[in-house]
N, C-alpha and C positions, 0 to 999 in steps of 0.2 A: 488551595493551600498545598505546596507540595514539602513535601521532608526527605530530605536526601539520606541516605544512612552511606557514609563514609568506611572506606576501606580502613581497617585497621591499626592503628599508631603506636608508637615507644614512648613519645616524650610530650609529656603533660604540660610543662612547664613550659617547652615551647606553642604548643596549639594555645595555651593562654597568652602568650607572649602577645601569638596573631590576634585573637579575640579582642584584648587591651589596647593593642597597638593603633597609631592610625590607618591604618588600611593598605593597600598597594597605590591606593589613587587618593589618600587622605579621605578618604569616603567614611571612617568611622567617626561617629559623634558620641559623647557620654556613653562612653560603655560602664555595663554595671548589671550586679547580679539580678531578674527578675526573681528565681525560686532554684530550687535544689530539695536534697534530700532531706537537710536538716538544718534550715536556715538558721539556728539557735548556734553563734559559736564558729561559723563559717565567716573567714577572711574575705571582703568586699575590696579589690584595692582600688577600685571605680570611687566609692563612697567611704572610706575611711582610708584617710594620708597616712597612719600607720602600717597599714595590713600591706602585705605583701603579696608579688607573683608566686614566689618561690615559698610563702607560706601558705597560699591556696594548691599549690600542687602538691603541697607534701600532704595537706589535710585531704583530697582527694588520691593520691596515693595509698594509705597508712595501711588499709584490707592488702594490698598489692604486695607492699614491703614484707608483712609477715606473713603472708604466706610464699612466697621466695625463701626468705628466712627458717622456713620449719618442712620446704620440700627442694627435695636436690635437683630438680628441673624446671628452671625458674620460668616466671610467664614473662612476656616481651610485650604479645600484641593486646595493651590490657585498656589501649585508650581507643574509646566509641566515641564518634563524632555524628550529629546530627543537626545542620542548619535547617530552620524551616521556617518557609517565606510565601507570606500569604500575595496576592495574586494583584498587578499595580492597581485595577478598580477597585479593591477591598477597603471599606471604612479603616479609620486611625484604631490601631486595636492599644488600650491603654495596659499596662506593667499589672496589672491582676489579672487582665482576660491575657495576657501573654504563660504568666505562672499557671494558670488554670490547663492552658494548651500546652503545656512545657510536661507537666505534672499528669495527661492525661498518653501523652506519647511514649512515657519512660515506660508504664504499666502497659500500654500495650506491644512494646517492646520487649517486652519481661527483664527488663533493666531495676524496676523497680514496682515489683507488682501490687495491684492494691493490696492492702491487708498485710504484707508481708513489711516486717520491720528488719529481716536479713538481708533486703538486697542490694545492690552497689551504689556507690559516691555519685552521685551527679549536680550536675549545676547550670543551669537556664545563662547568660550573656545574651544583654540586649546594646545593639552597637548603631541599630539604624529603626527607623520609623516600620519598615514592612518585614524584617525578619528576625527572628534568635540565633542562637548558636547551642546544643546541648551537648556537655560534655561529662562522658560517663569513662568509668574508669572498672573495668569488667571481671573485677572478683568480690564477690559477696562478702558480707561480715564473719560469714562462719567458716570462709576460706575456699568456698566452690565457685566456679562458674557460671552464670549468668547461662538459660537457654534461649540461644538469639536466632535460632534456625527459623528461617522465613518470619522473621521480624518486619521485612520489609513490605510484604502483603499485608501485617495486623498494623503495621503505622499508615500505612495505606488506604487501610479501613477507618482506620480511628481518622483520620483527617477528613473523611469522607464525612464522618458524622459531624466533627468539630466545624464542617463547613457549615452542613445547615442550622446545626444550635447557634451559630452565631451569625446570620444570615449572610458569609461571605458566597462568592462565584464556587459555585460547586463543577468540580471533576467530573470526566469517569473513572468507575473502577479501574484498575490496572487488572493488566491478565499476563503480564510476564512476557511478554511479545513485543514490547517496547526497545529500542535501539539505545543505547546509554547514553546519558545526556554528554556535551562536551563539560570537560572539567575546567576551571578557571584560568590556572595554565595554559589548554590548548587552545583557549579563546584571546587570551593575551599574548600568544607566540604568534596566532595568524593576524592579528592584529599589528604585533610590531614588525612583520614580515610583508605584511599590508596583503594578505591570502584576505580573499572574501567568505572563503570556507577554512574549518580547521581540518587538519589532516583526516580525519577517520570517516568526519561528512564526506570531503573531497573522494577519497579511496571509495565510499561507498559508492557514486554515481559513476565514479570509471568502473568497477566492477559491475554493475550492473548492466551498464551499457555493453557490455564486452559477454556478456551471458549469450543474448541472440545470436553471435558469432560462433559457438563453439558446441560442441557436440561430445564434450569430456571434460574430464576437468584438468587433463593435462594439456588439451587444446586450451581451456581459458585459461592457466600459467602464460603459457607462450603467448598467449594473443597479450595481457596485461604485459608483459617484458617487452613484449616488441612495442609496446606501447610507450614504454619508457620509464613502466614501475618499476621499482625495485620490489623482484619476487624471491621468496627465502621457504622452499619445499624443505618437508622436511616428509622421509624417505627410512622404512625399514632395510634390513641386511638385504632382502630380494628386490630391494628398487622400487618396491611397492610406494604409492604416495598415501602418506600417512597424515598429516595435516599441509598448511600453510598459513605463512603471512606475508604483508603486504608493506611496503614503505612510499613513501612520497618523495617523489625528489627532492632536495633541498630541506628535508626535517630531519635532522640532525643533532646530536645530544652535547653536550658539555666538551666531549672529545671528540668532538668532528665523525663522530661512527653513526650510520643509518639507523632511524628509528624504525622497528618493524611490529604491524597490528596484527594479530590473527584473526581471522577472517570472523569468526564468532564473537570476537570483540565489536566488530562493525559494523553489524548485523546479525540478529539470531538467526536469519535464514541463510545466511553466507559461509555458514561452517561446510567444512571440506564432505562429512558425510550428505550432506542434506544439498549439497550442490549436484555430488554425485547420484541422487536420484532424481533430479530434476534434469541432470541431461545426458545419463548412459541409459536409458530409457531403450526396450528392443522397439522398435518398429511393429507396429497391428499389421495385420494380413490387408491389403487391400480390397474392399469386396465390389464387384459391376456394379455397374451404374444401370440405371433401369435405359437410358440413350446416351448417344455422345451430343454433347455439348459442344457451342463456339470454343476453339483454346483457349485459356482465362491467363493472366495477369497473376505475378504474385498477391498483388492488390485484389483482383475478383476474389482471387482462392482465398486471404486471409476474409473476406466479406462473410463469404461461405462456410469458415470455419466458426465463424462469432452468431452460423444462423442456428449451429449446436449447440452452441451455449447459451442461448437464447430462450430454444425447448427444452432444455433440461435442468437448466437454474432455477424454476421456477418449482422444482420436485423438492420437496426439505425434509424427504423420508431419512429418516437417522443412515441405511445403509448409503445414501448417496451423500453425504456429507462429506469424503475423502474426498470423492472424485471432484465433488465442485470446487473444494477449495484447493485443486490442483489446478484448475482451470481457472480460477483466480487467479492466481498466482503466473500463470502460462498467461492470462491478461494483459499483466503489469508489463510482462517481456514484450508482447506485440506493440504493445502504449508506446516502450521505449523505441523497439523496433523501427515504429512508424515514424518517431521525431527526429531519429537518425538522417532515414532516406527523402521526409517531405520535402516540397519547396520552403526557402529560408522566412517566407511571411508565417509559416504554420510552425518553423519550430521550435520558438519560445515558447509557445502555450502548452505544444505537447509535452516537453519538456516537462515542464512545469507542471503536467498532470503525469506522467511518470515519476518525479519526484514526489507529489502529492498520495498517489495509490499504494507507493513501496509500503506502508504499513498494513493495507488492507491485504495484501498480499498474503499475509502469512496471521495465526491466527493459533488457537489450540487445538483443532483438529488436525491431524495430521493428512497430508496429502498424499492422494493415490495419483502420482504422476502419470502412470502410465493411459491416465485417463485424459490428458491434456495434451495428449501426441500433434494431434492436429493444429492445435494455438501455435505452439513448441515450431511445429514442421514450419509454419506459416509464417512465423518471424523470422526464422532463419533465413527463407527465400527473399523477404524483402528485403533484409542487410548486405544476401549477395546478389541481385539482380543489380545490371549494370544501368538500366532506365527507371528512370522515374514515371507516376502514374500518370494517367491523365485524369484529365478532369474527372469525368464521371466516375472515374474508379476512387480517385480521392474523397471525394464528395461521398460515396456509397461507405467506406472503409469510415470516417471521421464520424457519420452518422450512428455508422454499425457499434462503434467504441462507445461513444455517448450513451446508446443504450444497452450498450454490454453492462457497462461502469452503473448505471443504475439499476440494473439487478443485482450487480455485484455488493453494493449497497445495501439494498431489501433485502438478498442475502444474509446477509453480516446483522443487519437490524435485528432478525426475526432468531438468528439464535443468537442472540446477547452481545454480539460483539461489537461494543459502543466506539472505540478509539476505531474499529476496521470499517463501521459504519459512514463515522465522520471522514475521513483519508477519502473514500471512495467519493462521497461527497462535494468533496476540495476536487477532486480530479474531474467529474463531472462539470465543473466549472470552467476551467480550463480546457477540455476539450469541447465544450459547446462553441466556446470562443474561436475555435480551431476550425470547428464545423461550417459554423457562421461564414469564415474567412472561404471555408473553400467553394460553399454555397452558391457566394456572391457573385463569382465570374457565370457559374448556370445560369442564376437568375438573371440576369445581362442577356445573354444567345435568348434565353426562351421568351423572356419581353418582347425582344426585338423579331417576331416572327409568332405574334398568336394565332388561335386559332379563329375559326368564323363565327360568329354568335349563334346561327341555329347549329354548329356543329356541338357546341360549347352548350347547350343546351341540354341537349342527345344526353351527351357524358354527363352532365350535373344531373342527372334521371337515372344514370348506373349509379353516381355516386350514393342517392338515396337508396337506391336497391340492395347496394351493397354492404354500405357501413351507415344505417339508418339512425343510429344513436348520435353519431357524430359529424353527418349529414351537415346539417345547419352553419355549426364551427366552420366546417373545410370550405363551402361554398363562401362563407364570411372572413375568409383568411386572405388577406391580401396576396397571398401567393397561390389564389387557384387558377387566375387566367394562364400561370406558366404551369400550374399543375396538368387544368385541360389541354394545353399544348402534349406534354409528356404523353399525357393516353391515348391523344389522336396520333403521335408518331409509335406509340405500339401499335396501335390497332391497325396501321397502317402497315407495318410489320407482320401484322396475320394475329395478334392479338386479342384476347379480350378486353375492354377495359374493364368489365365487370368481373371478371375473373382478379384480375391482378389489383385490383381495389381488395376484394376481400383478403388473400393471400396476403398482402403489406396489411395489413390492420391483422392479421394472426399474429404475422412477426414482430410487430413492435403495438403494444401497447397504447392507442392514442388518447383516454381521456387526461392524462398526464402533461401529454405534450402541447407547447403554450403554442404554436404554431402548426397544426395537423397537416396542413396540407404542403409543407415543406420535407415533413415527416414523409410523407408519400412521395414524393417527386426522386426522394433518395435509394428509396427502398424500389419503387417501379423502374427508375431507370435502370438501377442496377439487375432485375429479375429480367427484363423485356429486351436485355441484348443478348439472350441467350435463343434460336430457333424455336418456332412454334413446333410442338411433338402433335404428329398424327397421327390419332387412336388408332386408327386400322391400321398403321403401316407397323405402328409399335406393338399391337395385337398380333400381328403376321409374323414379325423378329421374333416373338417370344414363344411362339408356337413352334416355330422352326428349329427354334434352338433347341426345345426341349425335344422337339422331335428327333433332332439328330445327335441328339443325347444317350436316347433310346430304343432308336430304330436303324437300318440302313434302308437310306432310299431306294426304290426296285428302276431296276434300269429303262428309262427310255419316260419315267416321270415329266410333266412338264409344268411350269410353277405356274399359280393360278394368278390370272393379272388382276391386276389392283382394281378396284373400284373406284371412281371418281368420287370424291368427297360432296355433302349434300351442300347446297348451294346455302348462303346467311342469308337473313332478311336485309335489305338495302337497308341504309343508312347514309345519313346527308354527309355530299362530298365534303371535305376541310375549306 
């Protein structure tokens, strides 16, 4: 059941008009009062051919007029509108459980509190099978005003309960993180304009998309303008940028003049400050790498960015809660980042799961951005690198998102955040789908080129060794003969397969996953294109370096040669 609580109004007599009237689309049937404050005496003009519009507004006026009347600063915005509409699966709710629900929303409104006999005019209109209309008129009997400060959270609540005392589809909470619904209006302009989106949806997926591009927020103006918004800065006496908002081509007002949204309207996380800390962000000190690595791919490097958020999402100590939900939020950019640059079969889904996660994004804690540099950095790079991935880097990135997005989720789960919960959910869907797609051409190469059956044997004895809970799964997964291909060309690389068996089952989680050993395939290819590190040569580096940290070498020194590495035990050719 949701209850909208309506922006402010002057004319009583016209919201009755709409109530009474047939509709925009003749969609009203038998309009007529369910309940009100004092049904005894109240004009019905639905149910009695006498009674009038113009004498139900005066009779909900009457508190209004006299106190105008008796203070020299008359009140304007005194009419409260709340429709509320239970959910299309919800049983037929009959004109008494309607009055009960009417009667139970005023009071927790403080529109009309229980017990109290001073509080304002209201009146319940039923015009259709699944919703009301309630309409209050917001000064008391005694001449005060109504206290409606976060009204919208206690109707919130009360619907919450009204759902299950009456066994409809129950919600969740709201947490005030929610994006404003479109209004009636801008669902009927995009509709007679034939827009599949209304303007504010629309604006919010170009701004969003336009975030990974920009490194300020006076770069994301210019990126949007060049884009072909209509962008309206608005700018202190020092040029400083102070807010903005956004308009849509072609949505235009009565007088041909551009409609413009601010960005907080659009989105709670798209206000100008809150942009601003999500991308003027200083840059972390860079620290050594314990070896060098193959050069990587913005692709590899975003893999590797998502293998931090992997070990640290899982920490839910109260001091780490900024940071994750900064890196959340640096998620949703990469998500979009990726459906940008992919090949065009993968970019509906992603898509589709960057639309879905924008709410998971953002949440009541507030974010420590500077703890998401690395996400941040990493989509940047994919939006301007001039090549697209290959395979295996797609494949590793699609997999790495999928289980980013479900921690992101367990996340959200575990400290209450039910709508951020769900979002991450929806998105996880969509990118498995994504995953699946990019999968598909691997599994094709590695089919076609297995490995030998006692070699294939060898490895299904690491795999026990390794990951022995979930042994049985993997070997029983239609995708192990291409998995045992993958180990034998690491191990063919100088490899362990026993190593990188357990290493991929740290990083990702497998009793979860419904397919483990494709789980593997993504995560090993991606670890096992990087050189094998050897101990002693990397024990040698490290020595040296500290030595020449600390010492100066004496002249005529001569370096000690390398040792030959100790020989493996054979193992059966491929």
């Amino acid at each position: 059941m949701i209850a909208a609580i309506k922006a402010a109004g002057a004319n009583t007599r016209g919201l009755l008009a709409y109530l009474y009237g047939p509709g925009r689309h003749d969609e009203h049937l038998d309009p007529h009062i369910v309940s009100g404050f004092a049904m005894l005496g109240m004009p019905d003009p639905g149910r009695d051919p006498d009674a009038t519009l113009t004498q139900l507004a005066r009779h909900l006026d009457e508190p209004v007029r006299l106190r105008n009347s008796e203070f020299g600063k008359k009140v304007t915005d005194h009419v409260w509108h709340c429709p509320v509409r239970a959910a299309p699966e919800d049983r037929h709710l009959s004109d008494a459980e309607w009055a009960d629900i009417a009667q139970r929303i005023v009071e927790a409104a403080g529109i009309a509190p229980a017990g109290d006999d001073l509080g304002c005019r209201w009146t319940a209109v039923r015009h259709a099978d699944d919703h009301i209309h309630i309409l209050a008129t917001t000064v008391r009997e005694d001449g005060r005003r109504p206290k409606l400060h976060d009204s919208g959270i206690r109707v919130g609540n009360a619907c919450r309960r009204i759902e299950k005392d009456y066994g409809l589809r129950q919600l969740k909470k709201g947490d005030r993180t929610a994006g404003r619904r479109p209004t009636q209006a801008e669902m009927h302009k995009a509709e007679r304009l034939g827009w599949e989106q209304t303007s504010r949806d629309w604006l919010q997926d170009r701004i969003r998309a336009a975030i990974p591009h920009a490194s300020s927020a006076e770069e994301l103006l210019a990126y949007l303008e060049a884009d072909g918004i209509a962008v309206k800065p608005r700018r202190g006496p020092s040029g400083d940028l102070l807010g903005y908002a956004v308009g849509r081509p072609g949505d235009v007002n009565k007088d041909g003049e551009q409609i413009f949204h601010p960005g907080g309207k659009i989105a709670p996380d798209l206000t100008l400050p809150k942009l601003k800390a999500r991308l003027e962000i200083t840059e972390p000190e860079e620290r050594p790498t314990a070896r060098r690595e193959r050069p990587t791919t913005p692709w590899h490097q975003a893999t590797d960015a998502l293998d931090t958020l992997h070990t640290e999402t899982t920490n839910t100590s109260p001091e780490e809660d900024a940071g994750k939900q900064a890196q959340i939020s640096a998620l949703g950019e990469l998500i979009e980042a990726t459906g940008q640059q992919a090949p065009a079969d993968l970019q509906a889904q992603l898509q589709a799961a960057s639309r879905a996660f924008a709410r998971a994004q953002r949440s009541q804690i507030r974010a420590e951005d500077r703890a998401a540099h690395a996400l941040r950095a990493a989509a940047r790079d994919i939006v301007n690198t001039a090549t697209g991935p290959d395979g295996s880097a797609l494949v590793a990135l699609t997999a790495a998102l999928v289980w980013a997005a479900i921690l992101a989720g367990q996340w959200h789960e575990a400290k209450g955040h039910a709508h951020q919960a769900d979002a991450a959910r929806q998105a996880v869907q969509h990118l498995q789908s994504a995953a699946d797609t990019a999968l598909a051409a691997t599994l094709t190469e590695l089919a076609g080129r297995p490995s030998k059956e006692e070699f294939r044997r060898t490895l299904a004895n690491d795999v026990r060794a390794a990951v022995p809970e979930h042994a049985n799964r993997i070997l029983a997964d239609p995708g192990w003969p291409a998995l045992a291909t993958v180990l034998a060309d690491a191990e063919a690389g100088g490899h362990k397969p026993h190593q990188l068996l357990k290493e991929a089952a740290a990083r990702r989680e497998l009793g979860t996953a419904h397919r483990p050993a494709r789980v593997l395939i993504t995560r090993i290819q991606h670890t096992s294109r990087n050189p094998v590190p050897n101990p002693r040569a990397e024990a040698a580096r490290l020595r040296s370096t500290t030595a020449s940290a600390f010492s100066v070498p004496s002249p005529g020194t001569q370096p000690r040669a390398a040792t030959a590495p100790t020989s493996q035990p054979s193992r059966p050719r491929r």
